[in-house]
N, C-alpha and C positions, 0 to 999 in steps of 0.2 A: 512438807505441808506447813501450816501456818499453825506456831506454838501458843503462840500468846501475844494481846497485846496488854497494853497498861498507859495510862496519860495521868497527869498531875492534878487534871481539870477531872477528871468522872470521879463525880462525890458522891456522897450516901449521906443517912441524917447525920445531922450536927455538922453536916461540912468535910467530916472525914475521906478522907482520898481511895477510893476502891481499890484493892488488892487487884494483879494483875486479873485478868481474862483468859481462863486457861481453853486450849480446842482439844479435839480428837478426831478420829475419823469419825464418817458415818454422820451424822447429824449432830449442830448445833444450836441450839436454841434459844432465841431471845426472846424471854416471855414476860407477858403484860397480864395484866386484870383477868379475868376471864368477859366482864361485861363492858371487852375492846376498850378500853381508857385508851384516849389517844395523847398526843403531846408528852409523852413521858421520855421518848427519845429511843425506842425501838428502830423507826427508820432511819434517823442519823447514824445507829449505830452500824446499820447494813452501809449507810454511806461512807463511814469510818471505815467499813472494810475495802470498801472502794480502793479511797485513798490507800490503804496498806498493799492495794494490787493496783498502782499507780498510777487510778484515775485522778481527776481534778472536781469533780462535779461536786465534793465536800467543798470543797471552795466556792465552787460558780454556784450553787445550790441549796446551800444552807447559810444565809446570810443571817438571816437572824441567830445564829451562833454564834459566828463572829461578831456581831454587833454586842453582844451580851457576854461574849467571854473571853478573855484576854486568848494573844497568840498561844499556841502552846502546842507541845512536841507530843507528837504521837509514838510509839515506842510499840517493836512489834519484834518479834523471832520467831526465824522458820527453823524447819530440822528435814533436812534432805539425807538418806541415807547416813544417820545417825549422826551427822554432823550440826552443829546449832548455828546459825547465823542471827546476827543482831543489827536493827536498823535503826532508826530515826526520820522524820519527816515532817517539817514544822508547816506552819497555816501562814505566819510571816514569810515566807524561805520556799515555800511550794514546789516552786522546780527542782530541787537537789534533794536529792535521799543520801543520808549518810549510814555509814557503815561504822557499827561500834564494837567494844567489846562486849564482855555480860553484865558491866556495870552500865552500859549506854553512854560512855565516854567515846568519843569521835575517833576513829584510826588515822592513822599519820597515810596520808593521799584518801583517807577513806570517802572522801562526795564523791557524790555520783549525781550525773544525770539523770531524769527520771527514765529517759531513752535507755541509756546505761543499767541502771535497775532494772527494766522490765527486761531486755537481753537478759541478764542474769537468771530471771527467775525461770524465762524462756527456757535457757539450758537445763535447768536444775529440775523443771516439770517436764523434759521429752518435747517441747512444741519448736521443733525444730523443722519441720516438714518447709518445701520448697513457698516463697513469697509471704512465711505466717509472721505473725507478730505477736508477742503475747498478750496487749491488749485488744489486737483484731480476734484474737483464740476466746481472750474469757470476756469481755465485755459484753456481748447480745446476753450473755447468760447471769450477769449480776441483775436480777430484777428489782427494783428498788423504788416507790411509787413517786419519789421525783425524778426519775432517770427518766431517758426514753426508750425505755426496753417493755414496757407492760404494754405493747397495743398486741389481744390476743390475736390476732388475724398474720402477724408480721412476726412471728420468730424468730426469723430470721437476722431481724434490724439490729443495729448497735446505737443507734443514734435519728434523731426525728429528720434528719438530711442527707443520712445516708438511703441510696436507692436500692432500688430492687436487687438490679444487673452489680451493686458494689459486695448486698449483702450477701449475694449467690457465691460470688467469690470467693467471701470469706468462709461459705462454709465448704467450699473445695479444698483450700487451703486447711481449715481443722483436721479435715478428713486425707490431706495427704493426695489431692487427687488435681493440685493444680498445674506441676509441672507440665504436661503435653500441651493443659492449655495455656499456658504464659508462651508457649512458644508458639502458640498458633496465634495469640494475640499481637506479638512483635510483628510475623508476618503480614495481619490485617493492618497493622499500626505503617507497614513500609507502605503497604500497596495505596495506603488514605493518603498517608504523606504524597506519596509521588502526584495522586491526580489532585489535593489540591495545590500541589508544586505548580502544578501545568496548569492549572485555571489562573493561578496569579499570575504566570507571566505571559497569558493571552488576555486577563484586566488590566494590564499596565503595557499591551501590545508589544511585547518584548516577540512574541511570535505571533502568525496572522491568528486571525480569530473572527470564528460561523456564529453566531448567534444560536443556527437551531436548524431543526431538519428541514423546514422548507428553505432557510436561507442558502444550503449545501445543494438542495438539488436544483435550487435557481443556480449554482455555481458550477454545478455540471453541466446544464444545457447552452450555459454561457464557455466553458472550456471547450467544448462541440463547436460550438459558430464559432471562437478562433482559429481553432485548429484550420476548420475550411478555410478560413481567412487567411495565415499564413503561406497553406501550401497552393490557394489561387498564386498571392506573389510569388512561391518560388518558381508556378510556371511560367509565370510572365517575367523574371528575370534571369530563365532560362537554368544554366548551370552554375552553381557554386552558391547559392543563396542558400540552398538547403543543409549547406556545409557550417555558413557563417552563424556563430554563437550571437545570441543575441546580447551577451556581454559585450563583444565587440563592435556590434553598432550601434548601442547605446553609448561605447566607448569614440567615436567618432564622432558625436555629435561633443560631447566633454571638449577633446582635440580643439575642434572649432572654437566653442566657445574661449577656453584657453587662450588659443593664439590669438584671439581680437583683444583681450586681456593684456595678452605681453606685450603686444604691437601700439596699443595706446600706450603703455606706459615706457617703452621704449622713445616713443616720440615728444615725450614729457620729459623723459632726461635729456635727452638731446636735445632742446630748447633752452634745459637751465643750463648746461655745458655752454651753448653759442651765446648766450648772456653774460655770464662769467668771464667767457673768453675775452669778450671786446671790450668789458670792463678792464680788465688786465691793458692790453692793449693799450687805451687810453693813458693811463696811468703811466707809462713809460715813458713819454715826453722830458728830458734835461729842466733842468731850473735855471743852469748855469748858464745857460743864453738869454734867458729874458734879463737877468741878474744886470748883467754887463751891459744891455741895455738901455737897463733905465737910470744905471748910473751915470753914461754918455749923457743922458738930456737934464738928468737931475743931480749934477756933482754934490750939492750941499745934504743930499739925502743921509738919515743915517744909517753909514753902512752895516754896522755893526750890529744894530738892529735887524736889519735884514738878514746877515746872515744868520742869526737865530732863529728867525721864521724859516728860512729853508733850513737848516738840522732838524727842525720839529719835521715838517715837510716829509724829510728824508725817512725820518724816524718810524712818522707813520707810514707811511708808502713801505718800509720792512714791514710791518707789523700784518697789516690788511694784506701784503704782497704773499704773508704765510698760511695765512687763512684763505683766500684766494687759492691758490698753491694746493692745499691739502683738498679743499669743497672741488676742483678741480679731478683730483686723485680718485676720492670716495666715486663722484658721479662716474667718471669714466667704468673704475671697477663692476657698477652696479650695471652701466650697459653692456659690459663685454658677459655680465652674468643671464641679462635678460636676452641679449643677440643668442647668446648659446640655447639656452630654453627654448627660444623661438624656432631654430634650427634643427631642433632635436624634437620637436610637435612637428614641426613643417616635415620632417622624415618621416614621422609616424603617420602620420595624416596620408601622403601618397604612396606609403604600403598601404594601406588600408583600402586607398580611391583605387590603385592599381589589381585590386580583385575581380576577376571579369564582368561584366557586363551587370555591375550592379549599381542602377541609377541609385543617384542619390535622394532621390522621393521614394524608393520604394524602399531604399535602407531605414529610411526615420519611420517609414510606416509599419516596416518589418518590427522595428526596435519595439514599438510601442504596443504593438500585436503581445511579441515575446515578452514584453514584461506584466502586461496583467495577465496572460496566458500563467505566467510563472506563480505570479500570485494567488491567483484561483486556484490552482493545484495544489500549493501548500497551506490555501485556508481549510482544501477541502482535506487533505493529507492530517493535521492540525486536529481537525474536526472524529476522525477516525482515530484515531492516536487517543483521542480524549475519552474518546468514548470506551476501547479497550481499556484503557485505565479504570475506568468509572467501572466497566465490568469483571475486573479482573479485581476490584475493592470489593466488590458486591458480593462476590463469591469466596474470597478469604474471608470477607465477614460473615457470612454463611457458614461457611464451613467451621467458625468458631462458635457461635450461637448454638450448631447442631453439635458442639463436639461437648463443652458444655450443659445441654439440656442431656447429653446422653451421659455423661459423669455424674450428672446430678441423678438420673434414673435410677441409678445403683444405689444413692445414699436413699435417694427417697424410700425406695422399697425395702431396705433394711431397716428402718424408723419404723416406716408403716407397720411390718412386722412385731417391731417392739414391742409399736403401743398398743395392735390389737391384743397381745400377750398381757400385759398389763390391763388393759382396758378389760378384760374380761373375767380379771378377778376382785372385780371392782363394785360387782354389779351380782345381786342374784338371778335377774333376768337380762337376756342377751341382752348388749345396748351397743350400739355403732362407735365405731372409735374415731379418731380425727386419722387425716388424712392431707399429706402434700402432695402436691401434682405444681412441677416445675415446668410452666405453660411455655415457656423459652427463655433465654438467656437473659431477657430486661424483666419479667414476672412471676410471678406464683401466687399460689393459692395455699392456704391454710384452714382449714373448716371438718366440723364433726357435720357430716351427712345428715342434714333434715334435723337441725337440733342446736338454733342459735343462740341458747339463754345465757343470760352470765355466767351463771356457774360453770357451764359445760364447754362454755369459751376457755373460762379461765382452768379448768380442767383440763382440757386439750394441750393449755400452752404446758401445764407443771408437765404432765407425759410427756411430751418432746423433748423439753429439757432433760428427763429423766433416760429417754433413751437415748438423747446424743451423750450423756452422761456414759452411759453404759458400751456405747459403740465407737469412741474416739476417745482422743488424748484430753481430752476436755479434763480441769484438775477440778474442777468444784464448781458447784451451784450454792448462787445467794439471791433469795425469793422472799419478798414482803411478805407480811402478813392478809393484805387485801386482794393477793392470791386464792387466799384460801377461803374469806371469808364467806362465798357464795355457795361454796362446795358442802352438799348435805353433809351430816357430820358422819355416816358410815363412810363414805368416801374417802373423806379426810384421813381417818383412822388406816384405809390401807395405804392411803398415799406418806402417811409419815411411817407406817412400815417399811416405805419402801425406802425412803430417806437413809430409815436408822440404820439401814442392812448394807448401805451400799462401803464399798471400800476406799471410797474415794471421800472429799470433804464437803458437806452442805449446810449452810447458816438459813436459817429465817426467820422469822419474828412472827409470832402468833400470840394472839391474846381476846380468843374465841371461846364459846363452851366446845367442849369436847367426850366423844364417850370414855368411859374407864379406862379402854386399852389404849386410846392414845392419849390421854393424860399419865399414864403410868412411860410412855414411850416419851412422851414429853421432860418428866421429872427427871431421866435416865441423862435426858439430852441436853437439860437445861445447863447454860452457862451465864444467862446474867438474866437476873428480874429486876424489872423495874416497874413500880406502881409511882402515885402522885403521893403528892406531902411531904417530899424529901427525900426520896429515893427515886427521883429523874435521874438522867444520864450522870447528869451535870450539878445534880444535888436539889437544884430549883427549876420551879416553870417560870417564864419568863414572859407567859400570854397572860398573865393574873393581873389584875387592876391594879393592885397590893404592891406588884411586883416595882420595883425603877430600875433601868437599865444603866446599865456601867458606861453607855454609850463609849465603846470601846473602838476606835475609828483605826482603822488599819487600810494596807492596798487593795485587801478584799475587796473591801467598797464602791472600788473603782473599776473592779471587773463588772464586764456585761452580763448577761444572766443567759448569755447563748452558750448556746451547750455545742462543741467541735465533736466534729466528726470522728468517728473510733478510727488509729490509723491503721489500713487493711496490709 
């Protein structure tokens, strides 16, 4: 349980630094005025304990703190079965909890994650139970009137954004009762996958796809008229039509096209081939005769000179003569490649024609019968497939909602129990007690029968608390002062009986009148007073005209003022 804590910053008059903050079981109490003074620092200090059960909403939530008071380390020790544990957790540094000795000096590896931290404390309170977390466990239950835990109707809630269907969960998981249903949620969670699997890849037409029910049975009465269609031509093409796959006369008409394909460009090489050819050809003409020639009619010419024009001559005529030569090579190669192709279509083509008595109009008619026949059937095949999907989600999700509201049945009826129990020593005259009814897996209901006033709201919500207190692992309850403050004051008086007696741990902040006996229960329980004029949290108020701020500017400041989700 939670020993103590202690910070550098909570002062008293003259400035002095408050001795630590000792706890104990049973009830403890942070008390104020009796005629409510507010701003004294009662609810930061419930928020303080937050942060010690490692929330953040001291941070996200108390800004005008931070703005007014330098960073500063919270210092706290628990004792789990006799043993002491010592921590640290700064307002600079938020994320890490460190781990100290009894002087609050840091241990060697001692940070921790805040994740890390609350595991630990998880282990050390029992809240081990299947999917829990020890902020999803104690968090609905820190009531603290800047949290989002005070709407009396919603119990259940840990945060202003978590839902119904999240906070139902969580309290499956307190109570030890979610294992059957996390496995039936995986199941529902496969069967949703697969059918919106299947819807996406009939949006992006990866497979056929119906639009809807009338489009399906326009698709059947359309499969019907080919059907007749088809087997009119296999009688009219007598035998072996009804044999022929409509892959393979689709595959025929392919063939065709094909071989008009290889056949032009068959005759396209062999154009540039008889081109090249008689290029070559020409080219092959001697030099050496015209040479001798023209020296017979022109002796004075220079010879010499000429014969350098023909070595160029020569030269080039190798050169063009090798490229020639090789474009020569390449073409032939690529027609002996397309002769073959042509050859080996032209095979395939009269096995195909060579199948009896099947014109070739009635085969392209055949083919195109068989391919939307094909298609129709697997939009409508597609279409059904979908739809079992869609049905077989419908009903794992069903079947989890019901399994669910029937888990919760049980808890419910043990509460109700509780707090009729409690509720009836409350009262000198009967009076109705609050009541849950888990309407289904996404809802509920929380309400005292015929009796909506403040009081009796906020009455309702402390009982709940007090019996999930009493019937789960639940380690402690921490509840404002603005709990209480509507609640007649006999009421009051059993309700902090009921605090003081419990064996477990409860903090609140009250600063109400009260009758004798529970001011006498009060006194017993008290752990910190605080009034105004220098005995605030923090030593001074900080709302005073009088007051100037330290303007003390940190990352705080920079956070949002949104409050995250408790994790379940």
């Amino acid at each position: 349980m939670l020993k103590r804590i202690q910070c550098d910053e909570f002062k008293t008059f003259d400035g002095a630094v408050r001795p630590p903050i000792e706890f104990h079981k049973g009830l403890n109490a942070v008390i104020g005025n009796e005629s409510g003074t507010n701003s004294v620092g009662k609810s930061t200090f419930l928020m303080i304990l937050d942060f010690v059960f490692g929330g953040d909403d001291y941070i996200r939530k108390s800004k005008e703190v931070h703005k007014n008071i330098l960073p500063h380390q919270i210092r706290f020790e628990f004792e789990f079965e006799g043993q002491s544990y010592y921590f640290y957790r700064a307002t600079d540094d938020y994320r890490a909890v460190f781990r100290c000795d009894q002087d609050y000096k840091p241990l060697e590896d001692g940070e921790m994650t805040v994740a890390q931290y609350c595991d630990f404390l998880a282990e050390k309170y029992g809240l081990v139970s299947d999917g829990l977390t020890f902020r999803g466990a104690v968090s609905r239950f820190i009531r603290v009137d800047r949290r989002e835990t005070m709407k009396e109707d919603k119990p259940f809630r840990s945060a202003e954004r978590e839902t119904d269907a999240a906070a139902i969960l969580g309290m499956l998981k307190l109570y030890g009762r979610y294992g059957e249903v996390e496995q039936q949620e995986k199941v529902a969670a496969e069967a949703e996958d697969r059918e919106d699997t299947f819807k996406a890849a009939q949006k992006y037409e990866y497979i056929p796809h119906v639009k809807n029910k009338t489009e399906y049975k326009r698709n059947k009465e359309r499969i019907i008229t080919l059907q007749a269609l088809a087997e009119n031509l296999a009688a009219k093409s007598s035998d072996g039509l009804l044999d022929l796959d409509s892959m393979q006369a689709e595959k025929l008409r392919e063939l065709r096209a094909k071989l008009s394909s290889f056949r032009r460009q068959k005759t396209r090489l062999q154009g540039q081939l008889d081109v090249i050819k008689q290029s070559q050809a020409d080219s092959k003409k001697t030099f050496q005769r015209d040479y001798d020639e023209l020296l017979y009619f022109f002796p004075e010419a220079d010879a010499k000179r000429l014969e350098e024009v023909e070595n160029f001559h020569r030269s080039l005529t190798r050169i063009l003569g090798g490229e020639i030569k090789d474009s020569v090579v390449d073409i032939e190669a690529m027609i002996e490649i397309v002769a073959a192709e042509i050859k080996r279509l032209e095979e395939e083509t009269i096995r195909i024609k060579k199948m009896p008595n099947v014109a070739m109009a009635i085969l392209d008619e055949y083919a195109a019968i068989k391919k939307e026949l094909q298609l129709l059937i697997d939009a409508n095949e597609a279409y059904d497939n979908r739809e079992r999907l869609h049905t077989t989600a419908q009903d794992e999700k069903k079947k989890l909602d019901d399994l669910i509201v029937a888990e919760m049945a049980g808890i419910d009826l043990k509460l109700d129990g509780i707090m009729e129990e409690m509720n009836s020593t409350m009262y000198a005259d009967a009076m109705k007690a609050p009541i849950i009814n888990v309407e289904s897996a996404t809802s509920y209901t929380f309400y005292t029968p015929d009796d909506g006033g403040t009081g009796m709201r906020y009455k309702g919500l402390i009982l709940f608390d007090l019996a999930v207190l009493q019937s789960s692992n639940l380690p402690f309850l921490v509840h404002d002062s603005v709990l209480l403050l509507q609640i007649e004051n006999e009421v009051v008086e059993r309700i902090l009986d009921y605090y003081s007696k419990s064996e477990k741990q409860i903090f609140i902040a009250f600063d109400k009148t009260a009758t004798e006996k529970a001011m006498e229960i009060l006194k017993k329980a008290e752990v910190l007073h605080l009034t105004r004029g220098g005995n605030e949290l923090f030593g001074r108020a900080w709302n005073r005209k009088d007051n100037v701020s330290e303007g003390v500017q940190t990352e705080i400041d920079m956070e949002t003022d949104e409050s995250s989700t408790e994790e379940e």
